[in-house]
C-alpha positions as CSV (number, residue, x, y, z in Angstrom):
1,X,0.0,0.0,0.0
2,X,1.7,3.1,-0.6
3,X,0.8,6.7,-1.3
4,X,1.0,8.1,-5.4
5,X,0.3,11.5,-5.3
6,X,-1.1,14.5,-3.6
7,X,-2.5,17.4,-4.1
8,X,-4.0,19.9,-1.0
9,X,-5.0,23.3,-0.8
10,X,-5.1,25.9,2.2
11,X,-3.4,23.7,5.1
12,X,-1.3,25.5,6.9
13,X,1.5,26.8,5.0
14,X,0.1,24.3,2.0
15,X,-1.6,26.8,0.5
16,X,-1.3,24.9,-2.7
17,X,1.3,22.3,-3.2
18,X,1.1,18.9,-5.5
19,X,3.7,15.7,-5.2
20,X,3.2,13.9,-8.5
21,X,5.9,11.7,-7.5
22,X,5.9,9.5,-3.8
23,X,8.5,6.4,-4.0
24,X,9.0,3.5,-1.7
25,X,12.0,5.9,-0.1
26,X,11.2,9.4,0.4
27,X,13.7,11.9,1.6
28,X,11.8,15.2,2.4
29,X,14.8,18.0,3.1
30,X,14.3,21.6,3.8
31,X,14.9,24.7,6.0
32,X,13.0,24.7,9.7
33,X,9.6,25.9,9.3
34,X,9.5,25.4,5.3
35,X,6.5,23.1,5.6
36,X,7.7,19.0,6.0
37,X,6.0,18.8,8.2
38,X,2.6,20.5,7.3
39,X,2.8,17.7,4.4
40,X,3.5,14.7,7.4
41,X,0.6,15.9,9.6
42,X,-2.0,16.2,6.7
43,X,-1.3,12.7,6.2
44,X,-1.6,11.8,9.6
45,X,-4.7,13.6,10.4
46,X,-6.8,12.4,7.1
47,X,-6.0,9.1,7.5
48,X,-6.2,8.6,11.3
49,X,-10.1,6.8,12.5
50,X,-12.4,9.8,13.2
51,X,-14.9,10.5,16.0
52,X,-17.9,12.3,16.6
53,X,-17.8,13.4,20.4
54,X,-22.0,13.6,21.8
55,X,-22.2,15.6,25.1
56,X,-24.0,14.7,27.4
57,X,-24.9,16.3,31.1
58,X,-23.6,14.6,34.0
59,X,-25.1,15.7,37.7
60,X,-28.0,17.7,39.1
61,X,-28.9,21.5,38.6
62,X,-25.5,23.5,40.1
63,X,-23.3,20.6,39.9
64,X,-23.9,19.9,35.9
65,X,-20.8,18.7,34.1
66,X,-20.6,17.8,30.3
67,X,-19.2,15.2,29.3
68,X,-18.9,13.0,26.3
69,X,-20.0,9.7,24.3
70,X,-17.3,8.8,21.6
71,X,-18.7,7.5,18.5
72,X,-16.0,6.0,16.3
73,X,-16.0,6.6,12.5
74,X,-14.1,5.5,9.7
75,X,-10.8,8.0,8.5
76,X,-13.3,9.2,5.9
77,X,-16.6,10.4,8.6
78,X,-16.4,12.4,11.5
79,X,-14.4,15.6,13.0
80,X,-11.5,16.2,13.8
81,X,-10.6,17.5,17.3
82,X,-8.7,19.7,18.9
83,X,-6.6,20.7,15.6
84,X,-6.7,24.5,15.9
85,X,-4.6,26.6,13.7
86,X,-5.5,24.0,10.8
87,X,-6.2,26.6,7.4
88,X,-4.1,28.9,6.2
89,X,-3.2,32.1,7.9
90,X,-5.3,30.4,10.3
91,X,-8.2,31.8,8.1
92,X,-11.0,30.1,8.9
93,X,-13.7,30.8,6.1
94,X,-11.2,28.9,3.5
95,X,-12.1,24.9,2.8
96,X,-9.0,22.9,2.6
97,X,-9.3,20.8,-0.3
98,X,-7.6,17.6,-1.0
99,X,-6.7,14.8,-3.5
100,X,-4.9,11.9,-2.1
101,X,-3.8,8.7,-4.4
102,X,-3.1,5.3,-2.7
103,X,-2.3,1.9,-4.3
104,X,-3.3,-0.8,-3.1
105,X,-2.4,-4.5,-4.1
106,X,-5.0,-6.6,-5.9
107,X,-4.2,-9.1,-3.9
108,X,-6.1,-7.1,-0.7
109,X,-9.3,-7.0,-3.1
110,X,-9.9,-10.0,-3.8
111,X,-12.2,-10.9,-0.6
112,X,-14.0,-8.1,-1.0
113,X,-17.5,-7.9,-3.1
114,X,-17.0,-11.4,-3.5
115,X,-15.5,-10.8,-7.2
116,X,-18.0,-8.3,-8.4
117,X,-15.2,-5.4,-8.0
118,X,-13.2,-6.9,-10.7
119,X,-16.0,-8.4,-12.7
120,X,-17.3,-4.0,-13.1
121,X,-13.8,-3.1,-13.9
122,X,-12.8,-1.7,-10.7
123,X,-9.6,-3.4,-10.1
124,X,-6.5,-2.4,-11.7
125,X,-4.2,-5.1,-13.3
126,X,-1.9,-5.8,-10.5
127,X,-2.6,-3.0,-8.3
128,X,-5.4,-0.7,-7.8
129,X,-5.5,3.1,-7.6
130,X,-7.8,4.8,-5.1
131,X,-8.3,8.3,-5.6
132,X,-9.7,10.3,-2.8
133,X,-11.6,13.5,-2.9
134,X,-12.4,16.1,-0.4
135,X,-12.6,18.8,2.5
136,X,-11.9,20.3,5.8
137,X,-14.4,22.7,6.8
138,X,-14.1,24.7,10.1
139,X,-16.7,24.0,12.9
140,X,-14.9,26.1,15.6
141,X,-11.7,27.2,16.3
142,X,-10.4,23.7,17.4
143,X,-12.6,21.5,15.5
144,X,-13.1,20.8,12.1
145,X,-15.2,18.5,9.7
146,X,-13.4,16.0,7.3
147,X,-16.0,15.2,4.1
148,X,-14.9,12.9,1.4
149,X,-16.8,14.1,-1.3
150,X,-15.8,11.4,-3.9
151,X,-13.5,8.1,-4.2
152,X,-12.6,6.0,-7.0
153,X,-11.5,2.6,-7.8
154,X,-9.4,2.3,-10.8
155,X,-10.9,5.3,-11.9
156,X,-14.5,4.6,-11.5
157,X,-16.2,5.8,-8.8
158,X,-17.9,4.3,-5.8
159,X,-18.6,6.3,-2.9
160,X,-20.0,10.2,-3.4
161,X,-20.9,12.5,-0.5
162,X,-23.2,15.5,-1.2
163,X,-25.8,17.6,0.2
164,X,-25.0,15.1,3.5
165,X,-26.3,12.4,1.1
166,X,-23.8,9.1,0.8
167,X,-24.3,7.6,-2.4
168,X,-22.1,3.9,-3.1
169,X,-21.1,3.1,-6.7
170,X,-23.5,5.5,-8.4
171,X,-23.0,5.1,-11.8
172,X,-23.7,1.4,-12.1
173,X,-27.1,0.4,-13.2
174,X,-26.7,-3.3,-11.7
175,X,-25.3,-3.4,-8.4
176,X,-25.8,-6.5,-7.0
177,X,-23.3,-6.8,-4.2
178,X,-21.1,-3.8,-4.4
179,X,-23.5,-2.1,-1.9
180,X,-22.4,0.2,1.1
181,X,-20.4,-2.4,3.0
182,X,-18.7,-2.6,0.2
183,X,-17.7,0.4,-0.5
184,X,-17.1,1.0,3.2
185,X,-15.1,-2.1,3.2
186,X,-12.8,-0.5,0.6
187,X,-12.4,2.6,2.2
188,X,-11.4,0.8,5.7
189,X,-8.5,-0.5,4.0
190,X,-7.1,3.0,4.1
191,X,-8.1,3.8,7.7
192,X,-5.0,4.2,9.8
193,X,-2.7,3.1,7.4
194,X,-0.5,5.9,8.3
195,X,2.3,5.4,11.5
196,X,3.1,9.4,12.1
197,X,6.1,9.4,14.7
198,X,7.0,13.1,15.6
199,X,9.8,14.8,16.7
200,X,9.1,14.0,20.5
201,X,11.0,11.3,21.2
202,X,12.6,11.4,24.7
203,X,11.6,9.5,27.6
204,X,10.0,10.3,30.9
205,X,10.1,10.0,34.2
206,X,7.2,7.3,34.7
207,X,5.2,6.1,37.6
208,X,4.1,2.6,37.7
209,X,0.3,2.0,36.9
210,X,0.6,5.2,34.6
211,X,-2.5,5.2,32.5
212,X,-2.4,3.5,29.2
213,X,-2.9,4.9,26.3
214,X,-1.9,5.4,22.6
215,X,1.6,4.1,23.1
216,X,3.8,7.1,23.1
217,X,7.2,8.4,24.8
218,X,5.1,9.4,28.2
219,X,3.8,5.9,28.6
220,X,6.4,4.0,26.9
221,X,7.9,2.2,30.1
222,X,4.8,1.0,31.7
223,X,3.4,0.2,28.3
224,X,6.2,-2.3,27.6
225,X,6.1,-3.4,31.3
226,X,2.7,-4.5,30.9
227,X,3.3,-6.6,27.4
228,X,5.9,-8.2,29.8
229,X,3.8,-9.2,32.7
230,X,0.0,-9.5,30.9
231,X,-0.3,-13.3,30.0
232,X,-1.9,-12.7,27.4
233,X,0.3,-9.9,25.8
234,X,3.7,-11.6,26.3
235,X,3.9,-13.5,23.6
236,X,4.0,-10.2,21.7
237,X,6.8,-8.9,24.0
238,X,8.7,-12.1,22.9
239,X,8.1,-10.8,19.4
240,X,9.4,-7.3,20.0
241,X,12.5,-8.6,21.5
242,X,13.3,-11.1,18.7
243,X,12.6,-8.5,16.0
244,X,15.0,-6.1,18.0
245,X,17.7,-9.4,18.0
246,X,17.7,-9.4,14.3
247,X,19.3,-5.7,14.1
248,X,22.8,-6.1,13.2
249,X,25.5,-3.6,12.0
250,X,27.4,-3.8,8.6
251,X,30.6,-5.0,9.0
252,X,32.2,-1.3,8.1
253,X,30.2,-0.1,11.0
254,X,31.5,-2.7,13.3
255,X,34.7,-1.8,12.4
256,X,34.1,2.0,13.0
257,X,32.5,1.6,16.5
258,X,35.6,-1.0,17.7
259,X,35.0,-1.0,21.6
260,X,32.1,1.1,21.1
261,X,30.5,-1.6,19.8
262,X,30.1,-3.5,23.2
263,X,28.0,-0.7,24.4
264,X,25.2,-1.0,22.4
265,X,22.2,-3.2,23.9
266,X,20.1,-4.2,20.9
267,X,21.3,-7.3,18.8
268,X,21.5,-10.8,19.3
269,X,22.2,-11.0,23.4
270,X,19.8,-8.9,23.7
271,X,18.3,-9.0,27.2
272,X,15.1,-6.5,28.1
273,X,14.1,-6.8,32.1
274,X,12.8,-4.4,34.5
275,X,13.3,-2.5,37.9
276,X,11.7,-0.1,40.4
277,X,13.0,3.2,41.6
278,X,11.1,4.1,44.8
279,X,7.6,4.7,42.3
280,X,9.7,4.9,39.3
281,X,9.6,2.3,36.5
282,X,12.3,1.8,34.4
283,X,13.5,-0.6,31.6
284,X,16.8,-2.8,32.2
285,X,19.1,-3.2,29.5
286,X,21.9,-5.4,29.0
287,X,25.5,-4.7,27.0
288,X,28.5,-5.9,27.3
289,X,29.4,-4.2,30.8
290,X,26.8,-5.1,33.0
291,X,23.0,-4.3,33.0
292,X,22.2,-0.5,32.7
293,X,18.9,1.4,33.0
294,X,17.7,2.5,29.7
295,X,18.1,6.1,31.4
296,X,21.7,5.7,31.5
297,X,22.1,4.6,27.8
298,X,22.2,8.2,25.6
299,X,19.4,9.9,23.9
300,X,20.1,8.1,20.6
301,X,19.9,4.5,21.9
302,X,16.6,5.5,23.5
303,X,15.3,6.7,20.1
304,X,16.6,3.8,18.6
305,X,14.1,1.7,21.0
306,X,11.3,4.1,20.3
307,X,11.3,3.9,16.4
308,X,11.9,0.0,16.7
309,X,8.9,-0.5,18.9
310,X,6.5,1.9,17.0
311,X,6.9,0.4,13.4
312,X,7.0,-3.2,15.0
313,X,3.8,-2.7,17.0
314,X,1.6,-0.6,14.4
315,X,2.2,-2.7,11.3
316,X,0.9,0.6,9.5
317,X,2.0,0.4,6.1
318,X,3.1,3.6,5.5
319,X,5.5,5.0,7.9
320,X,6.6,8.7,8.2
321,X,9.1,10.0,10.3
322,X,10.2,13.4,11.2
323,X,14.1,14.1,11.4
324,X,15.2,10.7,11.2
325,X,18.6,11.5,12.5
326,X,17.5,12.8,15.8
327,X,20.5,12.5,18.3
328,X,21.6,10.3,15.5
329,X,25.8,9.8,14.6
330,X,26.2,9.8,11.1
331,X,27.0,6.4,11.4
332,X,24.1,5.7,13.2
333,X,21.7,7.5,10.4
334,X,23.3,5.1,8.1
335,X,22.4,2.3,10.0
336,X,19.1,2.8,11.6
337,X,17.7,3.5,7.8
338,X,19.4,0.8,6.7
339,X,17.4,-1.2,8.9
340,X,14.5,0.4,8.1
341,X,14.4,0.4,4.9
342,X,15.5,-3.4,5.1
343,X,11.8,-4.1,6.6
344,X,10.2,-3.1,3.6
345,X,7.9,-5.1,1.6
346,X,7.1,-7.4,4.4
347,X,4.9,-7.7,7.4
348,X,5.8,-4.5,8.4
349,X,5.1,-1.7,6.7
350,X,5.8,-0.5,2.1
351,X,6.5,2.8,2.4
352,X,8.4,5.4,4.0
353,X,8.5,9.0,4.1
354,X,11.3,10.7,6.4
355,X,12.6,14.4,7.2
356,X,16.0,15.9,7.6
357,X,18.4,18.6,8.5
358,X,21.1,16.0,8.0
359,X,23.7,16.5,4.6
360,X,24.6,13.0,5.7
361,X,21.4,11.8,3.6
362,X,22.5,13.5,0.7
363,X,25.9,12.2,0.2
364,X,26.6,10.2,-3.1
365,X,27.6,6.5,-1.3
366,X,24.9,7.3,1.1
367,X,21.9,7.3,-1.1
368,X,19.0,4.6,0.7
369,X,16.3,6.7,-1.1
370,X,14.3,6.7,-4.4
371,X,12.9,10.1,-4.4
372,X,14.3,13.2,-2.6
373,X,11.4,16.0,-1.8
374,X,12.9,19.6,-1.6
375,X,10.7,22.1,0.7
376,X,10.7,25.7,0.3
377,X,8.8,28.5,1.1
378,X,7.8,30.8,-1.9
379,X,5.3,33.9,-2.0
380,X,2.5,31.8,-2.2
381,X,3.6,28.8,1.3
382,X,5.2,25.9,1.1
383,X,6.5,24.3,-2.6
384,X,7.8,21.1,-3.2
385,X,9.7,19.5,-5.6
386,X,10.5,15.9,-6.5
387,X,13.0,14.2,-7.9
388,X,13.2,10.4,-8.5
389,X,16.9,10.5,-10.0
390,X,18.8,11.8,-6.5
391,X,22.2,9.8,-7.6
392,X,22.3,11.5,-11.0
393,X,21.8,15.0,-9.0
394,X,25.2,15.2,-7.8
395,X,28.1,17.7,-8.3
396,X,30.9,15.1,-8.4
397,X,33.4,18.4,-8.7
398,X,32.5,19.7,-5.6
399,X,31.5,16.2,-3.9
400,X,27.8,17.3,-2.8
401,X,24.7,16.7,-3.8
402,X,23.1,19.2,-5.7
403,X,19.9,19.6,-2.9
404,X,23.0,20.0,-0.6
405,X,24.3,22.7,-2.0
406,X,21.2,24.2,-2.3
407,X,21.8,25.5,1.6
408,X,25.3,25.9,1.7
């Protein structure tokens, strides 16, 4: 599954920007505030399960307090909350207006409509296009509406959304089963396909019995505390700490770190435990001088952990993260998106979409990308161009890549 193209008007500093061109490797490089990520958290906030929050009045006469039923929706139905300073210029009257094209193999098609998809001509030959069509529209300042106004399949369209009608494959005469669970069922094969992981990586200070949530760097002890100890999660903690076993550096690295090497807890001996500090959790780690608290390790290794654990648990299949090399050696940047990248086209996720400040990326014999994204900010917001042929952009005179160069 993996993103095509995309085209959105009046988000944030996107006041009108198309990508023609998304790769399996996408490098998205830029100055600070020159809108990466205004492009990553468009994506994340389409594509993430929607809600519609119902208040309702808890308590007697002085002592009323609202409070809230959650209705869960689809990525495509419902608002989205508390998202202030959404629109452009944080103009509110503006609709942001989007076009968003995901493939999807056939393969994930075949079980639904029982056939009838491919018998009307809605499945591609060996992968399927599915164009998405729609709006924003300001409800408040901190909550907006997301409308999907149209979606296709291979170019023909079924699902429509006008006048707060829903109408499923509307230009076919003879339906028979492509009905609304059909279409619906088409649709949820888009909902949170998207893993976001921001630029706040850095552990806290954590309580035991913290409350669980969407996992995240706040909860991120306790959470994998509990896969530990919950019978009927652990098998799953087993599966995090063999996936973490199969990291391994290339042999240049190894020879680069030397000693340094020994200090590094992920790998085959790897060893994940637990301890308590007064009320404080906190994970055990184990190298090759003794067992260390995960607080004692630097803020790289910790990121490490975090990005490992994210893309093994969400099995999203796109995955976009900002400033990839954050507290990040250049070696290190080599290897973790070596890694990554090496994950690929299997279980765990197809695509990738990373930021960076880092010229490390943009070195010649460093290239682990098929499309590099340059960001600017023109007269008119952000801009982006693409370019599929990074290796070819290269000034071998001067040694540096052309985007490089480009802030020099």
């Amino acid at each position: 599954m993996k993103l095509e193209s995309l085209k959105v008007e009046n988000f944030k500093s996107l006041e009108n920007i198309e990508i023609e061109l998304f790769k399996n490797k996408n490098l998205f490089y830029g100055f600070n505030n020159s809108g990466k990520s205004n492009v990553f958290k468009f994506l994340d906030i389409l594509f993430k399960s929607k809600e519609i929050r119902v208040p309702i009045d808890i308590g007697e006469k002085d002592e009323i307090t609202q409070e809230f039923t959650i209705d869960p929706k689809g990525f495509w139905q419902g608002e989205i909350y508390d998202e202030p300073f959404l629109f452009t210029n944080n103009d509110r009257s503006k609709t942001i207006n989007f076009e968003v094209k995901v493939s999807v193999p056939n393969a994930i098609l075949e079980d639904i409509g029982k056939g009838a998809l491919k018998d009307n001509g809605f499945v591609g030959k060996d992968t399927t296009n599915i164009l998405l069509k729609g709006r924003m529209i300001s409800e408040n300042v901190s909550t907006s509406i997301l409308e999907l106004s149209e979606a296709t399949c291979n170019d023909l369209v079924f699902y429509t959304y006008a006048d707060q009608i829903e109408s499923f494959f509307p230009e076919l005469k003879e339906k028979g089963k492509l009905d609304r669970a059909t279409a619906e069922s088409i649709l949820g094969l888009l909902n949170n396909c998207v893993l976001y992981i921001g630029t706040d990586r850095n552990f806290r200070k954590e309580l035991f019995d913290t409350l669980q949530g969407q996992l995240g760097p706040e909860n991120f002890k306790n959470w994998l505390f509990d896969l530990n100890i919950d019978s009927d999660k652990n098998e799953l903690f087993l599966e995090l700490t063999t996936f973490l076993q199969s990291f391994d550096f290339s042999e240049n690295s190894k020879k680069s770190l030397g000693f340094s090497l020994g200090s590094f807890p992920f790998g085959k001996s790897i060893e994940i435990g637990f301890t308590k500090f007064e009320n404080e959790v906190e994970i055990m780690l184990r190298n090759d001088n003794g067992r260390f608290p995960l607080a004692n390790y630097g803020t790289g290794i910790q990121q490490f952990f975090y990005l490992m654990t994210l893309i093994f648990w969400s099995k999203r299949r796109i995955v976009i993260i900002e400033e990839l090399e954050l507290n990040l050696s250049p070696l290190y940047q080599e290897e973790i998106l070596r890694f990554i990248t090496g994950l690929m086209n299997s279980s765990f996720f197809d695509q990738l979409l990373f930021s960076t400040h880092s010229p490390y990326f943009t070195q010649k014999n460093n290239f682990m990308v098929d499309a590099i994204h340059l960001v600017q900010i023109l007269d008119k917001g952000t801009e982006v161009w693409s370019y599929d042929d990074p290796k070819e952009r290269y000034d071998e005179d001067g040694g540096e890549s052309l985007f490089s160069l480009l802030y020099s």
